[in-house]
C-alpha positions as CSV (number, residue, x, y, z in Angstrom):
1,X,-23.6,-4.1,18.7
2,X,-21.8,-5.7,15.7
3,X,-20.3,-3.6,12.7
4,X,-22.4,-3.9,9.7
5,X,-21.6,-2.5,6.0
6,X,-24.4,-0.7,5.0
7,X,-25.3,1.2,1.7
8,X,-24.0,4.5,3.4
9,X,-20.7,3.3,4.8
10,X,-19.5,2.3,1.4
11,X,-20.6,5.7,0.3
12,X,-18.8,7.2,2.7
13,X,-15.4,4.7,1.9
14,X,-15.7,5.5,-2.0
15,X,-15.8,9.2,-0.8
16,X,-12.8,8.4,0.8
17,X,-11.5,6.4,-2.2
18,X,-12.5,9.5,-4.5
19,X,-11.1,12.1,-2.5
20,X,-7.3,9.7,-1.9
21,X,-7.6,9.3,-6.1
22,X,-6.8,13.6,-5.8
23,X,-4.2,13.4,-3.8
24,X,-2.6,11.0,-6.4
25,X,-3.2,12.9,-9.3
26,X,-1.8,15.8,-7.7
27,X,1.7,13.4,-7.3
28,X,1.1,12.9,-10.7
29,X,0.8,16.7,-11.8
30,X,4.1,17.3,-9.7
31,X,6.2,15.3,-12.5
32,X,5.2,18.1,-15.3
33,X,6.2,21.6,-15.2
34,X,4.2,23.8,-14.0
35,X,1.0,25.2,-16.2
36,X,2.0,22.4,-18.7
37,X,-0.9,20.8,-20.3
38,X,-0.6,17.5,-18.4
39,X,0.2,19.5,-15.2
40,X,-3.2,21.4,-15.9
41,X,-5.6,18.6,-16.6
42,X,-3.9,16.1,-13.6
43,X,-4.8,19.5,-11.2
44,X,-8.1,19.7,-13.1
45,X,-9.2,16.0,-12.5
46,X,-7.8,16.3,-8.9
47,X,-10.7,19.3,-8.7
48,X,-13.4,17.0,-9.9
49,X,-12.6,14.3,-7.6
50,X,-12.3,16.9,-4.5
51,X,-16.5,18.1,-6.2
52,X,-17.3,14.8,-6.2
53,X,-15.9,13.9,-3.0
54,X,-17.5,17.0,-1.1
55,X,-21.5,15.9,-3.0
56,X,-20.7,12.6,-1.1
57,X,-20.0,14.2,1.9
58,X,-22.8,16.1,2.2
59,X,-24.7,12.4,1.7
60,X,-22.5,11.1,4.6
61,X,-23.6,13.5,6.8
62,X,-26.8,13.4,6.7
63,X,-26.6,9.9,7.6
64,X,-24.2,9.9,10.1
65,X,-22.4,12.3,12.7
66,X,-19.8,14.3,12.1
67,X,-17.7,12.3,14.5
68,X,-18.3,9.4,13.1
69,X,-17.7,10.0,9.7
70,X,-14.6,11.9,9.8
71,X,-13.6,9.2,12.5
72,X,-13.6,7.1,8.9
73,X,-11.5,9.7,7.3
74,X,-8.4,7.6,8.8
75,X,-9.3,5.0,5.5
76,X,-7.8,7.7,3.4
77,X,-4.6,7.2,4.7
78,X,-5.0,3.3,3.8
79,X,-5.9,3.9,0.5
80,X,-3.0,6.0,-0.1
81,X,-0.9,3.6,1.2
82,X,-1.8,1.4,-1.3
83,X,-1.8,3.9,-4.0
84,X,1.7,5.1,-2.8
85,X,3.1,1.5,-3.3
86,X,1.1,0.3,-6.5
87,X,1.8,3.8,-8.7
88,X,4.5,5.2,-7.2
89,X,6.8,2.2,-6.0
90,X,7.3,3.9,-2.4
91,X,8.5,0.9,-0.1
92,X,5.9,-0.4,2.7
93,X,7.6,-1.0,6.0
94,X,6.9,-2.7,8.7
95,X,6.1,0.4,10.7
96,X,3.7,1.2,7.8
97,X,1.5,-1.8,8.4
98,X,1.6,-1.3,12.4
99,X,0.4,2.3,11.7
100,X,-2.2,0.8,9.6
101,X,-3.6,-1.4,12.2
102,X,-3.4,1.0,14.6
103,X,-6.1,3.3,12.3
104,X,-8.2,0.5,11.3
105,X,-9.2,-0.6,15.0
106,X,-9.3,3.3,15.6
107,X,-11.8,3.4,13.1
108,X,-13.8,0.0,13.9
109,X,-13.9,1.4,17.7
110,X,-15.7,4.3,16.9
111,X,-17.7,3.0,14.9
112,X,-18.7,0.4,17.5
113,X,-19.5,3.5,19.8
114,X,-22.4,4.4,17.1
């Protein structure tokens, strides 16, 4: 059975994309001291990304199984890496994009099992 992107897989990936955004505003919140007012509202927007991201989730699995979806959670990682490079100037290795591939056809061959 082919792949296809449906209305509910890119929920789930913008889930994925919404709950990767907390994890960079949390690397944000680590470069003011602590209780600081930008330290406070980077930890607060982190929180409503992880409330948003855990409505979606609920959506996700109603649609799919548990399995399946958090077999998807490995796209987090990808969108970090991005966001680790584009924000943050970490360096991307070559070892980075092997690991990379190795998630995506992890992810595509579960999904093919659905």
């Amino acid at each position: 059975m082919p792949f296809t992107v449906s209305t509910d897989f890119l929920l789930l990936q913008a889930a994925y994309l919404i709950f990767s955004a907390a994890s960079v505003l949390l690397k944000f919140a680590s470069g003011h001291p602590p209780f600081s007012s930008p330290f406070l509202a980077l930890c607060a927007g982190s929180l409503a990304c992880l409330f948003i991201f855990a409505l979606a989730w609920q959506q996700a699995l109603r649609k799919y199984d548990l399995m399946t979806a958090y077999a998807w959670r490995g796209a987090m990682f990808l969108w970090t890496f991005l966001w680790s490079a584009l924000f943050f100037g970490e360096t991307i290795t070559w070892s980075n994009f092997f690991g990379a591939a190795v998630i995506i056809a992890g992810m595509i061959l579960v999904a093919r099992g659905e």
